[in-house]
PQR file of N, CA, C, O and H, with PARSE charges and radii, in Angstrom:
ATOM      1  N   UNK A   1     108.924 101.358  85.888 -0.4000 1.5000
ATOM      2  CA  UNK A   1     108.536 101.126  84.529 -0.0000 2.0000
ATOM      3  C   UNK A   1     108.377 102.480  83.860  0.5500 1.7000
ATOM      4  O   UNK A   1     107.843 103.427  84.438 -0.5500 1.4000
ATOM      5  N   UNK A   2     108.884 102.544  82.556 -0.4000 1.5000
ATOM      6  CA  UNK A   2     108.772 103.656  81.767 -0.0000 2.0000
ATOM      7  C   UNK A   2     107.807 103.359  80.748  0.5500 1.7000
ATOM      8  O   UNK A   2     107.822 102.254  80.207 -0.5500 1.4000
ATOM      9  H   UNK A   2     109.318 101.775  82.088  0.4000 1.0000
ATOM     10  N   UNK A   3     106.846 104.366  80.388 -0.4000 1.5000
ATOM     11  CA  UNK A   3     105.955 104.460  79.225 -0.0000 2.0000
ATOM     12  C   UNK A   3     105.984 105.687  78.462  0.5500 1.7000
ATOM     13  O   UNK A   3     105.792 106.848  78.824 -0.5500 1.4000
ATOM     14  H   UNK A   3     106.834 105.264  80.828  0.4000 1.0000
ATOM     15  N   UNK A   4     106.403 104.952  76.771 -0.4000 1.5000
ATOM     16  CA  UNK A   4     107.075 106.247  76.257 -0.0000 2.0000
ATOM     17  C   UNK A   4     106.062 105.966  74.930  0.5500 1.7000
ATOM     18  O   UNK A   4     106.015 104.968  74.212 -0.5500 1.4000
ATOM     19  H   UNK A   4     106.559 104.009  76.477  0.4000 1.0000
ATOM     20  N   UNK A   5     105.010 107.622  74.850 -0.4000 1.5000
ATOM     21  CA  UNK A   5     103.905 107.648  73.783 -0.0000 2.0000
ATOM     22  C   UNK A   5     105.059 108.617  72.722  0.5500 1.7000
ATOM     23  O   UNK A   5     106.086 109.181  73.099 -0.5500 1.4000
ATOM     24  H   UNK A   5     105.048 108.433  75.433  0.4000 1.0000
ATOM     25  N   UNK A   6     104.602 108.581  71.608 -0.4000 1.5000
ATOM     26  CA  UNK A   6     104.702 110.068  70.362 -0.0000 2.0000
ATOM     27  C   UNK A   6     103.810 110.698  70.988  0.5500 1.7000
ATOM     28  O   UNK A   6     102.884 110.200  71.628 -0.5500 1.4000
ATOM     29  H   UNK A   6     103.767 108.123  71.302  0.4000 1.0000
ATOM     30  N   UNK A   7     104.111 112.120  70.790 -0.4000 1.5000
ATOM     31  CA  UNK A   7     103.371 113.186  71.607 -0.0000 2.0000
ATOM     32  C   UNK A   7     102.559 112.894  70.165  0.5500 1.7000
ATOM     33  O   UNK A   7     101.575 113.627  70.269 -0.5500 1.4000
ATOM     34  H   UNK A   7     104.863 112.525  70.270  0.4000 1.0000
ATOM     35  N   UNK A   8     102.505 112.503  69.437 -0.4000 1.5000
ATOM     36  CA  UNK A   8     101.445 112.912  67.723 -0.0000 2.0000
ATOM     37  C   UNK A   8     100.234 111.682  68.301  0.5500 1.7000
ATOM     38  O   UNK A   8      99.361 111.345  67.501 -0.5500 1.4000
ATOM     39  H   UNK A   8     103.304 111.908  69.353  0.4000 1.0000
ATOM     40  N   UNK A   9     100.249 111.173  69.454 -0.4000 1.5000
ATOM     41  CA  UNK A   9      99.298 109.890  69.585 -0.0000 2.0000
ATOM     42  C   UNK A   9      98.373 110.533  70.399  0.5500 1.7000
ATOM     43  O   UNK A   9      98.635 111.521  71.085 -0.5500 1.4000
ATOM     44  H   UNK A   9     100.958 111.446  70.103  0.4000 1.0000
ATOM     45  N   UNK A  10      97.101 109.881  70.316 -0.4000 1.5000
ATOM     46  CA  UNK A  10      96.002 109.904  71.185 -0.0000 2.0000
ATOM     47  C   UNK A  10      96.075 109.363  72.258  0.5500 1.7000
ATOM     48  O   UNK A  10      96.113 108.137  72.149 -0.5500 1.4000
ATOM     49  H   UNK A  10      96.888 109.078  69.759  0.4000 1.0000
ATOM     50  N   UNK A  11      96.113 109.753  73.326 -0.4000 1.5000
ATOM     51  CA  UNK A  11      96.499 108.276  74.123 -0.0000 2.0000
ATOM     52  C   UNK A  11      95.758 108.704  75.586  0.5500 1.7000
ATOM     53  O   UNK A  11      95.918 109.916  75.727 -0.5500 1.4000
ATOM     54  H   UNK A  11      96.082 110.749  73.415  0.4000 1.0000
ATOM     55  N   UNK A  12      95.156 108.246  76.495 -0.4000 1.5000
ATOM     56  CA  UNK A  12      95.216 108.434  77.774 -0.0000 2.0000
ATOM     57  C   UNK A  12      95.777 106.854  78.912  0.5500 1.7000
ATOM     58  O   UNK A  12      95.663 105.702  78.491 -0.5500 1.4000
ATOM     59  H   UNK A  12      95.025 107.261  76.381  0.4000 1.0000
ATOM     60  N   UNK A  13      96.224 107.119  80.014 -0.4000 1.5000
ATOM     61  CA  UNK A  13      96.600 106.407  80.929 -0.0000 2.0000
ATOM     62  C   UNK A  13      96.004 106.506  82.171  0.5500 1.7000
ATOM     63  O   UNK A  13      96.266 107.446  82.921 -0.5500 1.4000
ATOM     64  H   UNK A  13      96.316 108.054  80.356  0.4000 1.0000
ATOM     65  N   UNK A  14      95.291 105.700  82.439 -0.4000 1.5000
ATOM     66  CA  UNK A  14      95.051 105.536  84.253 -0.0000 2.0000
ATOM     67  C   UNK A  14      95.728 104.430  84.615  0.5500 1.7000
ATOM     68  O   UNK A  14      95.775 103.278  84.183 -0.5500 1.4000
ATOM     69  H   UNK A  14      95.078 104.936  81.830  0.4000 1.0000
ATOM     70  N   UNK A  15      96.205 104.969  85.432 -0.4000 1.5000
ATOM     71  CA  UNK A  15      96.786 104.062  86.608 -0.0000 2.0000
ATOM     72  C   UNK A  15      96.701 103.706  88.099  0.5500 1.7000
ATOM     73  O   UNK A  15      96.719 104.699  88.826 -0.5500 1.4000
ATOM     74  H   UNK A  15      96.167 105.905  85.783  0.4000 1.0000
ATOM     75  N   UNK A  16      96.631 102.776  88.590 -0.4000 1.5000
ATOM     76  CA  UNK A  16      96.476 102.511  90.354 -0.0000 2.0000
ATOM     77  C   UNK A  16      97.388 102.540  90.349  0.5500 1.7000
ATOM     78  O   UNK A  16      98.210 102.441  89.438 -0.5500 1.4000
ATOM     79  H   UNK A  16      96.616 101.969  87.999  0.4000 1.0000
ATOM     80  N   UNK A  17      97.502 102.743  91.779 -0.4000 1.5000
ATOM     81  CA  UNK A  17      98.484 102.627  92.539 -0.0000 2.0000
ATOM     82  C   UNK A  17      98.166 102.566  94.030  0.5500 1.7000
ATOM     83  O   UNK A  17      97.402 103.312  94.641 -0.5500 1.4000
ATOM     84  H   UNK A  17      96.834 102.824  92.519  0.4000 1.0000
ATOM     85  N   UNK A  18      98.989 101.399  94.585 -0.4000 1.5000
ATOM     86  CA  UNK A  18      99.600 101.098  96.215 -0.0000 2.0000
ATOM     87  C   UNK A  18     100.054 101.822  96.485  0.5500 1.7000
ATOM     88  O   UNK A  18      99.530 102.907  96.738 -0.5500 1.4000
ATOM     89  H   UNK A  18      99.610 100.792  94.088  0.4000 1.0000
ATOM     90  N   UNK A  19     101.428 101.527  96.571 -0.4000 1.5000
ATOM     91  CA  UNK A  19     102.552 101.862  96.863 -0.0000 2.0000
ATOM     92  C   UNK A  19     103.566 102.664  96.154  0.5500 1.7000
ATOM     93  O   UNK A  19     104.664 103.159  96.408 -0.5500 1.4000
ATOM     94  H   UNK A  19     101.853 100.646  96.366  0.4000 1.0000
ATOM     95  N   UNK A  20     102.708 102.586  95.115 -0.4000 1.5000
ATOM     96  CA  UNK A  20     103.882 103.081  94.147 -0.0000 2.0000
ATOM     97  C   UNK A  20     103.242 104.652  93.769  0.5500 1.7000
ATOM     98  O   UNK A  20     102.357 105.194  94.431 -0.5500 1.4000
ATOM     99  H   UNK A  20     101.815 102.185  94.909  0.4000 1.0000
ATOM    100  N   UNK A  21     103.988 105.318  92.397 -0.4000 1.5000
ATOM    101  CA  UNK A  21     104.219 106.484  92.445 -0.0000 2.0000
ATOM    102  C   UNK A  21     103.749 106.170  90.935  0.5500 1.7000
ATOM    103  O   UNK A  21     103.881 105.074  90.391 -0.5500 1.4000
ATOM    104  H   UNK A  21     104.706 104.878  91.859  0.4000 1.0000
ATOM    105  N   UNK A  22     102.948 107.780  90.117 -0.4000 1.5000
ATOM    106  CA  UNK A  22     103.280 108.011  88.925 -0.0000 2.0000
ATOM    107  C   UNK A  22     104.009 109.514  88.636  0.5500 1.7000
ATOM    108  O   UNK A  22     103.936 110.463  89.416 -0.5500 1.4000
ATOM    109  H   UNK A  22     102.840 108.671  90.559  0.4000 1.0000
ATOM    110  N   UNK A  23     104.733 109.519  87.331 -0.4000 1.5000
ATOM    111  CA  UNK A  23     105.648 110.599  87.103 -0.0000 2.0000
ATOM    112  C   UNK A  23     105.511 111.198  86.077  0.5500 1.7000
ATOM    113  O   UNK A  23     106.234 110.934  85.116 -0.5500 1.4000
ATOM    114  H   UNK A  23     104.792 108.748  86.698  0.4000 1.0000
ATOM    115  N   UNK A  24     104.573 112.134  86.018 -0.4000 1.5000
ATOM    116  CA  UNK A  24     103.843 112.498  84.403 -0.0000 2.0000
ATOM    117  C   UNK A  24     104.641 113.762  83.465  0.5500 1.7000
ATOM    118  O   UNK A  24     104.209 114.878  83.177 -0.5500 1.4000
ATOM    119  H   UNK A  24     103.986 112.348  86.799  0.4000 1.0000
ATOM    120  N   UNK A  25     105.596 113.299  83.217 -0.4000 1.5000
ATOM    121  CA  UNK A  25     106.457 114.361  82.145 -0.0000 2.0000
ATOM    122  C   UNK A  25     105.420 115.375  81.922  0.5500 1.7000
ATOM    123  O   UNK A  25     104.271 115.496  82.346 -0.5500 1.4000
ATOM    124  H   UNK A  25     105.947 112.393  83.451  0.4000 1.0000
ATOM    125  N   UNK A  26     106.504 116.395  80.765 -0.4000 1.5000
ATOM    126  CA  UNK A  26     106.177 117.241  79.776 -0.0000 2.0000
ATOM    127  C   UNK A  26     105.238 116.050  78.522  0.5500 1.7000
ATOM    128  O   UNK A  26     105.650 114.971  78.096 -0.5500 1.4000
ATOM    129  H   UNK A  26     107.438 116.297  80.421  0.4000 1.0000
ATOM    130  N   UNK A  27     103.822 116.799  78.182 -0.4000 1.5000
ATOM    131  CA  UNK A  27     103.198 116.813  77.343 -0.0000 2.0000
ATOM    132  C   UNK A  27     102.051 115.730  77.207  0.5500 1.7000
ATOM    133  O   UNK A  27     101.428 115.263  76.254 -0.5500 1.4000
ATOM    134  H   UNK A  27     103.488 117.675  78.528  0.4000 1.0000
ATOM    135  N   UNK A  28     102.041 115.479  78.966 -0.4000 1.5000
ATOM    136  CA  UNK A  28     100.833 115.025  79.526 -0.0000 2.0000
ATOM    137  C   UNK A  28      99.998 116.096  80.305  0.5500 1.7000
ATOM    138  O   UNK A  28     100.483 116.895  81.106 -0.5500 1.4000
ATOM    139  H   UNK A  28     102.547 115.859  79.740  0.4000 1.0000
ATOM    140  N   UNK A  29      98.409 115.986  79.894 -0.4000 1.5000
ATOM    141  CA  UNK A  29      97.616 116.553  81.001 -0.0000 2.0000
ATOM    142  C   UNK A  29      96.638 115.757  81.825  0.5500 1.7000
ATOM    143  O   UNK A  29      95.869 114.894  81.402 -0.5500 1.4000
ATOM    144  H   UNK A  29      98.015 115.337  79.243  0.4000 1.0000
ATOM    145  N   UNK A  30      96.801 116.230  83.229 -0.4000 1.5000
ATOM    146  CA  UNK A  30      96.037 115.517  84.218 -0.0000 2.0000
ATOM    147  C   UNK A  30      94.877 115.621  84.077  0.5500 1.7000
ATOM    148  O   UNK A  30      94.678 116.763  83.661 -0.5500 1.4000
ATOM    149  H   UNK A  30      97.425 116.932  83.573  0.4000 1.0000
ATOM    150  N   UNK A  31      93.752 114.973  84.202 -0.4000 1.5000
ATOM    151  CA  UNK A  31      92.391 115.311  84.184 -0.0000 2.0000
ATOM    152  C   UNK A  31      91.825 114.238  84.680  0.5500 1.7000
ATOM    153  O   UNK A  31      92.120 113.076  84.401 -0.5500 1.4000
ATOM    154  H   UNK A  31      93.914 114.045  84.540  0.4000 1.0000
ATOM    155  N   UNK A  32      90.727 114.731  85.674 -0.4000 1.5000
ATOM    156  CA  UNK A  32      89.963 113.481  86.781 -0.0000 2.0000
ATOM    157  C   UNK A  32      90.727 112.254  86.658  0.5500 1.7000
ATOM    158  O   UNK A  32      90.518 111.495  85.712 -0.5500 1.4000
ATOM    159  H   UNK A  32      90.488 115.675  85.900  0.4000 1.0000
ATOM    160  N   UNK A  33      91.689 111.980  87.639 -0.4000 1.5000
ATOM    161  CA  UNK A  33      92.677 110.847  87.456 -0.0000 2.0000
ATOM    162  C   UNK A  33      93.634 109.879  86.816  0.5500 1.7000
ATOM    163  O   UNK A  33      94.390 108.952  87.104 -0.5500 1.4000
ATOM    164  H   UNK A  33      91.858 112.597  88.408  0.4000 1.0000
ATOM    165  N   UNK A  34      93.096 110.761  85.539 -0.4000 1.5000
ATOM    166  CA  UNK A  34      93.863 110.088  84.378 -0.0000 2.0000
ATOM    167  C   UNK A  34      94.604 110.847  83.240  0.5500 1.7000
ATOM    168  O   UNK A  34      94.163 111.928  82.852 -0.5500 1.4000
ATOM    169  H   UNK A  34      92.482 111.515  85.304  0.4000 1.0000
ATOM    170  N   UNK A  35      95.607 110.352  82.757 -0.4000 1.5000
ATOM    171  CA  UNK A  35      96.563 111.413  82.053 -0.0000 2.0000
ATOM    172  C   UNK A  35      96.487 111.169  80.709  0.5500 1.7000
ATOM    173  O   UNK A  35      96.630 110.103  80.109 -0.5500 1.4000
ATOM    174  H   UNK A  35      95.965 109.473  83.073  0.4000 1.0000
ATOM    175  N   UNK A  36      96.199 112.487  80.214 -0.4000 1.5000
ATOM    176  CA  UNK A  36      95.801 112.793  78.567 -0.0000 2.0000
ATOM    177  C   UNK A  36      97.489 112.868  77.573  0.5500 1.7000
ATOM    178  O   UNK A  36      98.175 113.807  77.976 -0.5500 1.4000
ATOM    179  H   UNK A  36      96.083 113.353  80.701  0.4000 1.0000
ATOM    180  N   UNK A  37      97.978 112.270  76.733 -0.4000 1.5000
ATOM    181  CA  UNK A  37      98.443 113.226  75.474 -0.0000 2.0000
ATOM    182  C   UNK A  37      97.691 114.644  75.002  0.5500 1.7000
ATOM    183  O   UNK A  37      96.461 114.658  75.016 -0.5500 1.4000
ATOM    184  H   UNK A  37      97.420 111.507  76.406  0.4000 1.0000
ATOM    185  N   UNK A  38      98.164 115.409  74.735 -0.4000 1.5000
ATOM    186  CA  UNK A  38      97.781 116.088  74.184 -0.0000 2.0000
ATOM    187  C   UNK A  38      96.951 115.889  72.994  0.5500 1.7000
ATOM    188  O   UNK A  38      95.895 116.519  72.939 -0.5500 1.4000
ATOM    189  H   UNK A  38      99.164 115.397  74.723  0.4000 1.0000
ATOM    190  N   UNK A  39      97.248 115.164  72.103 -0.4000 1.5000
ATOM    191  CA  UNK A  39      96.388 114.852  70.989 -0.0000 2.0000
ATOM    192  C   UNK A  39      94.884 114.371  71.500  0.5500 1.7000
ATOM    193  O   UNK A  39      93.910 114.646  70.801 -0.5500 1.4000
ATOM    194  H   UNK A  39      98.106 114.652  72.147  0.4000 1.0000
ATOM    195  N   UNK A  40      94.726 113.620  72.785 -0.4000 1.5000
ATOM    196  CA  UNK A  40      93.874 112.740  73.128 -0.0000 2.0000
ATOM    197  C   UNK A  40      92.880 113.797  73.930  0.5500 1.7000
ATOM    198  O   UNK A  40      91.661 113.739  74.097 -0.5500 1.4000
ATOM    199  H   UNK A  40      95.518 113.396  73.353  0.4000 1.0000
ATOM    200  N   UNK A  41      93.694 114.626  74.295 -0.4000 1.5000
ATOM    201  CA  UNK A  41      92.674 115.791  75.168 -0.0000 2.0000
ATOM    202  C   UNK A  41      92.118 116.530  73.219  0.5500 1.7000
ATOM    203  O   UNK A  41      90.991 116.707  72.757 -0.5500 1.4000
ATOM    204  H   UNK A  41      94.684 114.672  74.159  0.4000 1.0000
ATOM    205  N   UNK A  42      93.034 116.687  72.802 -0.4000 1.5000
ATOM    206  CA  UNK A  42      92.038 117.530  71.338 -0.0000 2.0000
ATOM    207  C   UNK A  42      91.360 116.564  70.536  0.5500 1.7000
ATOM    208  O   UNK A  42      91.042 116.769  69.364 -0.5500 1.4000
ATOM    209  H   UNK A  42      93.950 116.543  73.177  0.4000 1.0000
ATOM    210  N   UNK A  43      91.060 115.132  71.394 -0.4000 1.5000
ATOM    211  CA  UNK A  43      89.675 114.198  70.765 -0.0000 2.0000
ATOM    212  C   UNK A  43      90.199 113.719  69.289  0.5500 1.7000
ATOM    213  O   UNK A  43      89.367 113.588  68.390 -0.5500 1.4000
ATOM    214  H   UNK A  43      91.318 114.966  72.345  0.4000 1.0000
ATOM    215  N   UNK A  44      91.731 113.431  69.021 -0.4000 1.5000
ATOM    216  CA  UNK A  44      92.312 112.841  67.758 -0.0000 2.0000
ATOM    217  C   UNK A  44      91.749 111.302  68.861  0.5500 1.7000
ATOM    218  O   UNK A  44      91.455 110.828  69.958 -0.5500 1.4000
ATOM    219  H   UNK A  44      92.406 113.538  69.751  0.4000 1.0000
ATOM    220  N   UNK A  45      92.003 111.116  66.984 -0.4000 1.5000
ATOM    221  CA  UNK A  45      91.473 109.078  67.113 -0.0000 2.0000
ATOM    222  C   UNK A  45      92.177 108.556  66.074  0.5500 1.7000
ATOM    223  O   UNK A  45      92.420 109.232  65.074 -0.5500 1.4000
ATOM    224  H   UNK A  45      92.243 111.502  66.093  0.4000 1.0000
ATOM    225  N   UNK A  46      92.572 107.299  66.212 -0.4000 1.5000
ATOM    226  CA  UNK A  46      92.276 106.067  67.614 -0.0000 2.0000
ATOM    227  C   UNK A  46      93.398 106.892  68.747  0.5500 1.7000
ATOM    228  O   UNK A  46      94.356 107.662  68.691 -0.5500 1.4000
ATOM    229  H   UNK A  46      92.374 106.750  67.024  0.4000 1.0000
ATOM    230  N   UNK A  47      92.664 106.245  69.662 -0.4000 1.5000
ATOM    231  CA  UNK A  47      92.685 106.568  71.126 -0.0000 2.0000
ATOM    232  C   UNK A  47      93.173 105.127  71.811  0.5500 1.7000
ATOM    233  O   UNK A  47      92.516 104.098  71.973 -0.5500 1.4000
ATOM    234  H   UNK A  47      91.885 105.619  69.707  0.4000 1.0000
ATOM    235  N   UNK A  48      94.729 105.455  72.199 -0.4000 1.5000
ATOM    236  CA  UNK A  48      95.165 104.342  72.725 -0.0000 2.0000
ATOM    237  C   UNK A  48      95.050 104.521  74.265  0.5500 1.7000
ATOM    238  O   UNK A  48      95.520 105.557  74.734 -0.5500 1.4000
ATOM    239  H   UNK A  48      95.263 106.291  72.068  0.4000 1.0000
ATOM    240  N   UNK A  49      94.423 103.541  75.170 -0.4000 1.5000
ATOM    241  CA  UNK A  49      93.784 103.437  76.429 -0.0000 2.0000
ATOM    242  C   UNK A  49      94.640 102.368  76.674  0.5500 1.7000
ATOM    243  O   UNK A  49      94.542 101.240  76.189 -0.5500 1.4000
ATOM    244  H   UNK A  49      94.041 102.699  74.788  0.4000 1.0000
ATOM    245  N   UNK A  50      96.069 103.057  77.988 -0.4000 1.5000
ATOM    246  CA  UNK A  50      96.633 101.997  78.741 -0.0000 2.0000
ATOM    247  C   UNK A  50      95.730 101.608  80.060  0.5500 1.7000
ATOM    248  O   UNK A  50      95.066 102.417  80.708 -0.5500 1.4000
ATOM    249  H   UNK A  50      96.148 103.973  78.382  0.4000 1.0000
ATOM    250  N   UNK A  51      95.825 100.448  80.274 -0.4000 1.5000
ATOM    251  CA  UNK A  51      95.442 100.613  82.720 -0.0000 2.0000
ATOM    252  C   UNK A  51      96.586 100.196  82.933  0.5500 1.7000
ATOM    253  O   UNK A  51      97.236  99.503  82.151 -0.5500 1.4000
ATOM    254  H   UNK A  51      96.365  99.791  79.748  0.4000 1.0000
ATOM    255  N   UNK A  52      97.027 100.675  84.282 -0.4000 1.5000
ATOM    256  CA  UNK A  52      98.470 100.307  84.659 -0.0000 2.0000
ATOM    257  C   UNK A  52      97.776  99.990  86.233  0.5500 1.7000
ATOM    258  O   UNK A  52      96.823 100.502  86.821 -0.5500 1.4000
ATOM    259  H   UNK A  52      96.499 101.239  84.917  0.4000 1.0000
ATOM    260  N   UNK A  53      98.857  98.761  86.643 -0.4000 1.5000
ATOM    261  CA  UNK A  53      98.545  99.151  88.011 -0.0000 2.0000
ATOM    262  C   UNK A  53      99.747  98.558  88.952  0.5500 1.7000
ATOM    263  O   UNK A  53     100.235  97.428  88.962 -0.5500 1.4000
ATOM    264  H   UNK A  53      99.630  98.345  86.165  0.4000 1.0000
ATOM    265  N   UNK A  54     100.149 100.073  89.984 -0.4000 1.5000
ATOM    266  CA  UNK A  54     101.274  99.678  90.166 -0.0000 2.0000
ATOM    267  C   UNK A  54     101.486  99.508  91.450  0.5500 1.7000
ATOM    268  O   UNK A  54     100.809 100.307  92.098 -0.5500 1.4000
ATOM    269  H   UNK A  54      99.753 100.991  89.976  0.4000 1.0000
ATOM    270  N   UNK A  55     102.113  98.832  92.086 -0.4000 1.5000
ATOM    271  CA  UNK A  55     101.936  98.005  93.675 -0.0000 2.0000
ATOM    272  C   UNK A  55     102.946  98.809  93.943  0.5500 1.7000
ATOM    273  O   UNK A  55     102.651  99.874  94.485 -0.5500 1.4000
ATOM    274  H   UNK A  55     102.663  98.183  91.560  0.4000 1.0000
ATOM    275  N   UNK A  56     104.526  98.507  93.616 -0.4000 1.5000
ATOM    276  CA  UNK A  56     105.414  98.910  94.207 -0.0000 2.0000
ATOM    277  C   UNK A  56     106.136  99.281  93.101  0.5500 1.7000
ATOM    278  O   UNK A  56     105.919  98.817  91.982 -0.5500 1.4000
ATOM    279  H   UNK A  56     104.766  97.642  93.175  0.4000 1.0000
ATOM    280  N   UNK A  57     107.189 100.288  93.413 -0.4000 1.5000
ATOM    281  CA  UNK A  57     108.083 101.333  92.218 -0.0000 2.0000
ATOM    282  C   UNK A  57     107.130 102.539  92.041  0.5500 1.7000
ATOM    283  O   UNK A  57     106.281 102.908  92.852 -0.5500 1.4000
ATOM    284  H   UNK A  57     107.366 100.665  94.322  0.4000 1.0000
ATOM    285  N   UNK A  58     107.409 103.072  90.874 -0.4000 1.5000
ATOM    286  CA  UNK A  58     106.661 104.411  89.926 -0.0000 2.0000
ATOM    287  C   UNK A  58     106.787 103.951  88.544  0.5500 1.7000
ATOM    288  O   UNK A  58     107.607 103.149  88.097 -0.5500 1.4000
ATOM    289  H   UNK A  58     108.098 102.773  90.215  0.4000 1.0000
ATOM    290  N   UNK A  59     105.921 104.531  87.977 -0.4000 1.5000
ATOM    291  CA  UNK A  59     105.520 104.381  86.372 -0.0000 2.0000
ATOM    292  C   UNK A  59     105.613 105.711  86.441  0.5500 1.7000
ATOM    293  O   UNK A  59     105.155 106.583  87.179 -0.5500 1.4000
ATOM    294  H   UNK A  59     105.255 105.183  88.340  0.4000 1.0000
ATOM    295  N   UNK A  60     106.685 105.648  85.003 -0.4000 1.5000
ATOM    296  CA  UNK A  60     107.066 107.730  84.690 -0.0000 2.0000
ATOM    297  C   UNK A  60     106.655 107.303  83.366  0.5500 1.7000
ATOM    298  O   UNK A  60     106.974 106.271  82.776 -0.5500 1.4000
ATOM    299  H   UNK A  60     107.057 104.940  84.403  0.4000 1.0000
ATOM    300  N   UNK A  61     105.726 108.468  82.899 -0.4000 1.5000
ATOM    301  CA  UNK A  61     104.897 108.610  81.527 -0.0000 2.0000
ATOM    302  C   UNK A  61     105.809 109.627  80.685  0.5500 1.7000
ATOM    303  O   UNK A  61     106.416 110.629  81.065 -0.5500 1.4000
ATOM    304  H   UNK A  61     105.467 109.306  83.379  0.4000 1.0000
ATOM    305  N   UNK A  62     105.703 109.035  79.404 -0.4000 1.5000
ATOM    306  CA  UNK A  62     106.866 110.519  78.845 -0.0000 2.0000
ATOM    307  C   UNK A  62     106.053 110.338  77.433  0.5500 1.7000
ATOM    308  O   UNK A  62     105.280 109.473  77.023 -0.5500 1.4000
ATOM    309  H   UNK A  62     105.210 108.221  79.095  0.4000 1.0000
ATOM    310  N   UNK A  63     106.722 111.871  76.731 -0.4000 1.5000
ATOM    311  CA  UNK A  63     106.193 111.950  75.120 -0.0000 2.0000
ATOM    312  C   UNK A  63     107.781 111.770  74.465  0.5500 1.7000
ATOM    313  O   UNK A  63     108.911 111.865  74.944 -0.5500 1.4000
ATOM    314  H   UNK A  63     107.350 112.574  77.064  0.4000 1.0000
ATOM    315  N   UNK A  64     107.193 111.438  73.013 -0.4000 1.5000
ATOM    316  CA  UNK A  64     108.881 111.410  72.365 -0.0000 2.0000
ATOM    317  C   UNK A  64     108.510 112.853  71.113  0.5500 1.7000
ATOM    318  O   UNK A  64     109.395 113.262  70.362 -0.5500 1.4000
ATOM    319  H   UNK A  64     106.275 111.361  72.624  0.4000 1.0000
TER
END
């Protein structure tokens, strides 16, 4: 599964995972388990909050 933010969004993502994998492009930052936009690490709002949770495959996170 692909998840594709505007880098101009607030956004963070946590995700589980089994078995599976995440794949955090350019213009995500990691922080205590969960991956920031950039906008969302500089505290812009609204703040879109995915949960993902992934058994089997990878979820690759990207900016546009």
């Amino acid at each position: 599964m692909e998840i594709e933010i505007p880098a101009s969004t607030a956004a963070k993502v946590m995700a589980e995972t089994t078995l599976g994998s995440v794949d955090v492009g350019d213009g995500f930052t990691k922080k205590e388990g969960t991956c920031w936009t950039e906008a969302g690490m500089a505290g812009n709002e609204p703040l879109l909050t995915i949960h993902t949770g992934v058994r089997l495959g990878a979820l690759q996170l990207r900016t546009s």
